[in-house]
C-alpha positions in Angstrom: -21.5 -13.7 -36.7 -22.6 -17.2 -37.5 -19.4 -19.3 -38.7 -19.3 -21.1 -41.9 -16.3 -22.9 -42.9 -13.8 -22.5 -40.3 -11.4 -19.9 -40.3 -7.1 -20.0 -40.1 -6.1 -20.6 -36.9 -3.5 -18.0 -35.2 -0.7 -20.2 -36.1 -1.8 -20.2 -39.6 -2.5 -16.3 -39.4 1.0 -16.0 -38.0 2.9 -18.1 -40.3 1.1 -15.8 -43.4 2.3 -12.6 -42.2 5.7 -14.2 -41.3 5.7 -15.2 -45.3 4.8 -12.1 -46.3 7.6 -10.3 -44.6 10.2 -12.5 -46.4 8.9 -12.5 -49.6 8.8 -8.7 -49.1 12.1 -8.0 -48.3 11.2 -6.9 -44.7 12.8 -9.8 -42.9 16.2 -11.0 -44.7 19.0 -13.1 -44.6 18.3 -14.1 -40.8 14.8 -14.5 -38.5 14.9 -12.5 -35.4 14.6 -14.2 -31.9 11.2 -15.6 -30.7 10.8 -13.1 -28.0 11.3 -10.1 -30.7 8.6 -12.3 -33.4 6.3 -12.8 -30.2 6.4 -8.9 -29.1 5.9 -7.6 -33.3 2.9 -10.3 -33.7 1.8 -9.6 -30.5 0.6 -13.7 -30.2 1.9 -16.0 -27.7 5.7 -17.3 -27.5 4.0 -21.0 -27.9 2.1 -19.7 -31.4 5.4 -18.0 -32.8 7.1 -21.5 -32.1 4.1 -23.6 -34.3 4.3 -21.1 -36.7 8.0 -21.7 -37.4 8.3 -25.5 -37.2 4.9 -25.2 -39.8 7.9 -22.2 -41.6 10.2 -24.9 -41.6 8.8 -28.0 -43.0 7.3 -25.6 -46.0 11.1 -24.7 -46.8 11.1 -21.1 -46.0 13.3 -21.8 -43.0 16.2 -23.5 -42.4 16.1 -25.8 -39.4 17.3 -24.4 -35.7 20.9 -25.0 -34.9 22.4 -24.7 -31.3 22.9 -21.2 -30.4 22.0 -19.3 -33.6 19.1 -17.8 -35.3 17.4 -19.1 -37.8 18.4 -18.5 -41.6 15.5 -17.7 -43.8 15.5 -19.6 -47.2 13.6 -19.5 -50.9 14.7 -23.1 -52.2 11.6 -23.4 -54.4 11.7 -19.6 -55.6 13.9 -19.0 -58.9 14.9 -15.3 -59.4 13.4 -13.5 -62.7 16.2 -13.5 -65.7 14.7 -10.3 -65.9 13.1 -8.1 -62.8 10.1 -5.5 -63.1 11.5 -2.2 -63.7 11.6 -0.4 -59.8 9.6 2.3 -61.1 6.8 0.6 -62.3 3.2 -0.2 -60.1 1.0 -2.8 -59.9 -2.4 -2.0 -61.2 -5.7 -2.9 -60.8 -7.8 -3.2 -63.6 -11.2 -3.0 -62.0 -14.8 -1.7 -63.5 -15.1 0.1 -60.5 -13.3 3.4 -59.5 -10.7 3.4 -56.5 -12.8 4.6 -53.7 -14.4 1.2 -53.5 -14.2 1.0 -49.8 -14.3 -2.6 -49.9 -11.7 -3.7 -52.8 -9.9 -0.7 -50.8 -9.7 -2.7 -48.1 -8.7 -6.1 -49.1 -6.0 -4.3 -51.3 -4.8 -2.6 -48.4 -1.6 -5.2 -47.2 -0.7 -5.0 -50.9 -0.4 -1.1 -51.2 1.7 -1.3 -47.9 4.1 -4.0 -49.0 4.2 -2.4 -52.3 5.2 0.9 -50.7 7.7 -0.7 -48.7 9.6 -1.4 -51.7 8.9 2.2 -53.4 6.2 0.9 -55.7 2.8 1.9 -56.2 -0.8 0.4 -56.3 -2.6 2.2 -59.1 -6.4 1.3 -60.1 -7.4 1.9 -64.0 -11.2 1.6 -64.4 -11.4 1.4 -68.6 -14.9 0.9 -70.2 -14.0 -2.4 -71.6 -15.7 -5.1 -68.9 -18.5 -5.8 -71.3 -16.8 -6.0 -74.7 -17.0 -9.6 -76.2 -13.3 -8.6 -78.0 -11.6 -6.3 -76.0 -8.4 -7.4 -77.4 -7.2 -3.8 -79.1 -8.4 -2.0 -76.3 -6.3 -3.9 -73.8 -3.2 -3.5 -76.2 -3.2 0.3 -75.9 -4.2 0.1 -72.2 -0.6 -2.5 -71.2 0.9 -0.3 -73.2 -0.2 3.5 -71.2 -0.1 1.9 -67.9 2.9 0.1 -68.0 3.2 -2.2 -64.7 5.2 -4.8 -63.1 1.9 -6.9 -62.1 -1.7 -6.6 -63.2 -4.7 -7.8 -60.3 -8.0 -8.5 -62.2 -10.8 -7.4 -60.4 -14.2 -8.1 -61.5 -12.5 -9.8 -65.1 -14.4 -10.9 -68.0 -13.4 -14.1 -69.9 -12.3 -12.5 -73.1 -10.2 -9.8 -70.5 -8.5 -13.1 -68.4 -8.0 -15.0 -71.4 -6.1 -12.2 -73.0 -3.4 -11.8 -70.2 -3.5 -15.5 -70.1 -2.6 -15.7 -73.6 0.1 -13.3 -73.4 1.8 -14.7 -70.6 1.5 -11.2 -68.8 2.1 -11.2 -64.7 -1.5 -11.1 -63.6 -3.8 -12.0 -60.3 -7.4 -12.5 -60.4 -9.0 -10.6 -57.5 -12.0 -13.5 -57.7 -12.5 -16.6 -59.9 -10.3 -17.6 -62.7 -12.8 -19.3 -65.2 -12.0 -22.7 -66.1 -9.5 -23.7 -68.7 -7.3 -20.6 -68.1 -4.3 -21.0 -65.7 -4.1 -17.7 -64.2 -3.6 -17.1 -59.9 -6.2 -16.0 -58.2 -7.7 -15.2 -54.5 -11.3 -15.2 -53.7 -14.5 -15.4 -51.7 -15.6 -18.9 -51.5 -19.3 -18.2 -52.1 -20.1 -21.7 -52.7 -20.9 -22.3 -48.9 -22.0 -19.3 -48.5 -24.8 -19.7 -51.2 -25.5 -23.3 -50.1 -26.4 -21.6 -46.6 -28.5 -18.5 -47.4 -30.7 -21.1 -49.5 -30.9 -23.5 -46.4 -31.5 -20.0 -44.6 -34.7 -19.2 -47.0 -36.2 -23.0 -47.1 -36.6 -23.2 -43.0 -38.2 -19.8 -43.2 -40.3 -22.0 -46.0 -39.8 -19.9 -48.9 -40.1 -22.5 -52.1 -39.2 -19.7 -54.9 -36.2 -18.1 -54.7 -34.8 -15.0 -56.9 -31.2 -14.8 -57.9 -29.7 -11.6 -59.2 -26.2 -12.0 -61.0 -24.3 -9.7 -64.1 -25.4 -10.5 -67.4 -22.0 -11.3 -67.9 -21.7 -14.9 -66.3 -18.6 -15.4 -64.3 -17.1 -18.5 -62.7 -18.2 -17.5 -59.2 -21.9 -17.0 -60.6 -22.1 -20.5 -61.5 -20.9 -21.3 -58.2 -23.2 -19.6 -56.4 -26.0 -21.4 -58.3 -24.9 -24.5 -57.6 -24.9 -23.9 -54.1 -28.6 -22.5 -54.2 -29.5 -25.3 -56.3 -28.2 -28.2 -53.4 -29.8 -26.1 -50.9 -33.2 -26.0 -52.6 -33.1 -29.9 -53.7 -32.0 -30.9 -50.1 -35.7 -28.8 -49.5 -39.1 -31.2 -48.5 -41.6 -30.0 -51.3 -41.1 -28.8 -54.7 -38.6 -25.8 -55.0 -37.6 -23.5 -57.9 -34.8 -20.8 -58.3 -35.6 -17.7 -60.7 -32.4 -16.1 -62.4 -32.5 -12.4 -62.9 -30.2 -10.5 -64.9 -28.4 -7.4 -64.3 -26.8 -5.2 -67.0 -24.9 -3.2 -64.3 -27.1 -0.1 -64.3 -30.0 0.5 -61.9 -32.7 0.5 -64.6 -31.7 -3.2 -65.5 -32.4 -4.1 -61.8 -35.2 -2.2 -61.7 -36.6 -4.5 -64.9 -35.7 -7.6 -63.4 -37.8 -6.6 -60.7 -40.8 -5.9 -62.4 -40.2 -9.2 -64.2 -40.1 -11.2 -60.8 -43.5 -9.8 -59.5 -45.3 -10.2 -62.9 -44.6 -13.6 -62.6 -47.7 -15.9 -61.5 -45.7 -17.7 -58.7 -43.1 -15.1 -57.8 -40.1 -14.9 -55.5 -40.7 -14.6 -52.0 -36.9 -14.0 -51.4 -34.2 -12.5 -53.6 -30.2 -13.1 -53.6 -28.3 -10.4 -54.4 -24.6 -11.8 -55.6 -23.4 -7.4 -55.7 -23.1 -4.6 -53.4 -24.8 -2.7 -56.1 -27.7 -4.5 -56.6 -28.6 -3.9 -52.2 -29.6 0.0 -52.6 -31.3 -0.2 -56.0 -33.4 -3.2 -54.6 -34.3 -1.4 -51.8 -35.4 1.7 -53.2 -37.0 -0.2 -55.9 -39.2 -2.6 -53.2 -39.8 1.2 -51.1 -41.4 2.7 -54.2 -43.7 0.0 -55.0 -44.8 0.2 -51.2 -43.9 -3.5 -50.6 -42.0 -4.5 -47.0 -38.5 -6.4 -46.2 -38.9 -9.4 -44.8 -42.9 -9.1 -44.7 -43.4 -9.0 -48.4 -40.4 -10.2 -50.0 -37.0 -11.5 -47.8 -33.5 -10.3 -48.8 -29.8 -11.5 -47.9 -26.4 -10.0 -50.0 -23.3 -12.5 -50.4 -20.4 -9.8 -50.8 -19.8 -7.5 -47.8 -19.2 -3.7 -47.9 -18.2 -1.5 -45.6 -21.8 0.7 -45.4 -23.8 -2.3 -44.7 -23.5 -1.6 -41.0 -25.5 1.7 -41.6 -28.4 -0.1 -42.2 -31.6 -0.2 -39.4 -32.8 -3.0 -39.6 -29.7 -5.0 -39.8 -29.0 -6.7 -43.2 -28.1 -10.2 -43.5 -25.1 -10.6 -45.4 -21.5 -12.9 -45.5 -18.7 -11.1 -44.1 -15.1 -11.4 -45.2 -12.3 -12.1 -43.0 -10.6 -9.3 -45.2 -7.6 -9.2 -43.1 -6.7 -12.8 -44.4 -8.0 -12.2 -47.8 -5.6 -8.9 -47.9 -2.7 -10.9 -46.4 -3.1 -13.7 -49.5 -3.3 -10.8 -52.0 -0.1 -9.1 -50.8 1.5 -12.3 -50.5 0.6 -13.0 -54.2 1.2 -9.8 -56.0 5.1 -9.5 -54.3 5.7 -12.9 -55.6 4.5 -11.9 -59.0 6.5 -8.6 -59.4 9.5 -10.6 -57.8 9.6 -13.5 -59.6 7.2 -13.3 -62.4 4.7 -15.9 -60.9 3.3 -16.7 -58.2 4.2 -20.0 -56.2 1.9 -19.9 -53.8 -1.7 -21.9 -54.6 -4.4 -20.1 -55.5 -6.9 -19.2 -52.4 -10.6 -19.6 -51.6 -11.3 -17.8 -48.1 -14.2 -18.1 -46.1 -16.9 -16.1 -45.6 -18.8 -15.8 -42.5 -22.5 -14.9 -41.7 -23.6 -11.8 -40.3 -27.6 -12.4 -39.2 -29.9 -9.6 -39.5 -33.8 -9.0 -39.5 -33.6 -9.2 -43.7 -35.0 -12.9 -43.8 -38.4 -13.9 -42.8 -41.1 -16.4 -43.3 -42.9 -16.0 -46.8 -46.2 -13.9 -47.1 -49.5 -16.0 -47.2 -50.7 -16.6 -50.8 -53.5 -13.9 -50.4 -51.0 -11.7 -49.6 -49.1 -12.1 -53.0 -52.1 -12.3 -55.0 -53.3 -8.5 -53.4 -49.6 -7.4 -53.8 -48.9 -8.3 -57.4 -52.3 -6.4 -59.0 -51.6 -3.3 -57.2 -47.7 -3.6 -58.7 -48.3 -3.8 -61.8 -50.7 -1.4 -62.2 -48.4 1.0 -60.4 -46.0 0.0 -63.0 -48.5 0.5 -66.0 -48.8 3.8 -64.7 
């Protein structure tokens, strides 16, 4: 994997799980010795030490004294007036179901921690993601699922501006949209995108395709922005096609036809969703055209099927043991306290290179391709 911004270093890595067994309850009152921390981290006696002075000067720590352990400490942490009932889960409210291998994944330190404490991680998957005012359904869904947190996975506006409203203990799982001061952890595609366009310009494609949901969230506009600085820092005129999806296969399949009717289409497409990979696919195999020969491809999000794929895909990876370290850390804080201290995280991504991306087809090549397309779609 090709690096893109650079990744937490060990002692950062260390210092996060440290936090997150404090501020869930499985290291109290006292730290245990370094040699103990250095065997149950399994790092270096050197990394352990960094970790703590970095422990200490954030406040979580007290500093060493001769010939005792170290007292842990929450100076900066007020206790709720009022805790979560015990009983209660956190829930995410996702469109997706729960067998989402990927969201399983970087929810995984979170169901763990949570379980630690006798609480459970519960998914809810309500058909509301699309509704400009989903205000009454949202009412009677807080009100059937009672939780102690909410995590917002693949949110709406109108859905993050509703908890935000009501003051409700909620995490985005992705970009909070601006104006709304709600938590969040995500993917910071805005590299990423900036590097699959340089990817597609030195192969010296000049028309790019963009697939994103109809409904336009903050990491869509993102990710066009970095496409857009890719394709200006381009020699020679560039353009960037935006393609809607409706979040069914058919709608992909329309976008599609849209691209290739037009008289200069995309040579290479950028798919910002898991579920826009197999539909595009199948969609480019029936029509009889080629990946990269005809038409080059590269997905931001991972998933955990994508190493299936012969050839290999070229996608942006997820260091999703960080990004499910930052969730857990998040959540506990927000059933515990109400809110969450810590600031809001954007995690790298990393680039996986595959055989996806290729040099645009020669002009003639288009011209015979398109024809034959759309009369295969007329028919």
């Amino acid at each position: 994997m090709i690096r893109l911004p650079k990744r937490p270093s060990l002692v950062s890595e260390t210092a996060t799980t440290i936090k997150q067994w404090i501020a869930s309850g499985v290291l109290k009152d006292v730290l245990p010795g370094e040699l103990e921390l250095k065997e149950r981290l399994r790092v270096g006696r050197d990394t352990v030490r960094l970790a703590l002075r970095a422990l200490t000067s954030e406040g979580w720590l007290e500093p060493p004294g001769q010939g005792r352990q170290r007292r842990i400490c929450l100076p900066k942490l007020p206790k709720r007036t009022k805790k979560a009932d015990p009983r209660l889960p956190v829930t995410v409210l996702s469109p997706y179901p729960a067998n989402q291998g990927q969201t399983e994944a970087e929810m995984e330190d979170t169901r763990k921690r949570l379980a630690e404490l006798g609480r459970d991680l519960q998914y809810v998957s309500p058909d509301i993601f699309r509704l400009k005012e989903p205000e009454t359904p949202l009412e009677n869904l807080v009100h059937s699922h009672r939780s102690a947190a909410w995590v917002l996975y693949g949110s709406s506006y109108p859905i993050q501006r509703w908890f935000a409203q009501r003051g409700l203990p909620a995490l985005v799982h992705g970009w909070t949209y601006p104006g709304l001061n709600l938590p969040y952890v995500t993917k910071d595609w805005e590299p990423a995108a900036f590097h699959a366009g340089l990817q597609f310009t030195r192969h010296g494609h000049r028309h790019i395709g963009l697939f994103e949901f109809v409904e336009r969230g903050a990491g869509s506009m993102l990710i066009e922005n970095g496409l857009r600085r890719a394709l200006a820092a381009a020699e020679g005129g560039t353009k960037l096609s935006i393609f809607k999806d409706e979040r069914t296969p058919d709608s992909i399949a329309r976008a599609y036809e849209t691209a290739f009717r037009l008289r200069e289409r995309p040579t290479a497409m950028v798919l910002t969703s898991s579920n826009h990979l197999l539909t595009s696919l199948s969609w480019l195999v029936s029509k009889g055209l080629r990946v990269p020969e005809d038409v080059s491809l590269v997905v931001l999000p991972y998933d955990v099927w994508y190493s299936e794929f012969y050839p290999p895909l070229c996608h942006y990876k997820l260091n999703t043991k960080t990004f499910s370290q930052a969730m857990a850390e998040r959540t506990l804080e927000l059933v515990e306290y109400g809110r969450v201290f810590r600031k809001s995280l954007e995690v790298p991504v990393e680039f996986v290179p595959g055989a996806t991306i290729g040099p645009p087809p020669p002009k003639l090549a288009i011209r015979k391709v398109v024809p034959d397309l759309l009369s295969s779609v007329a028919a």
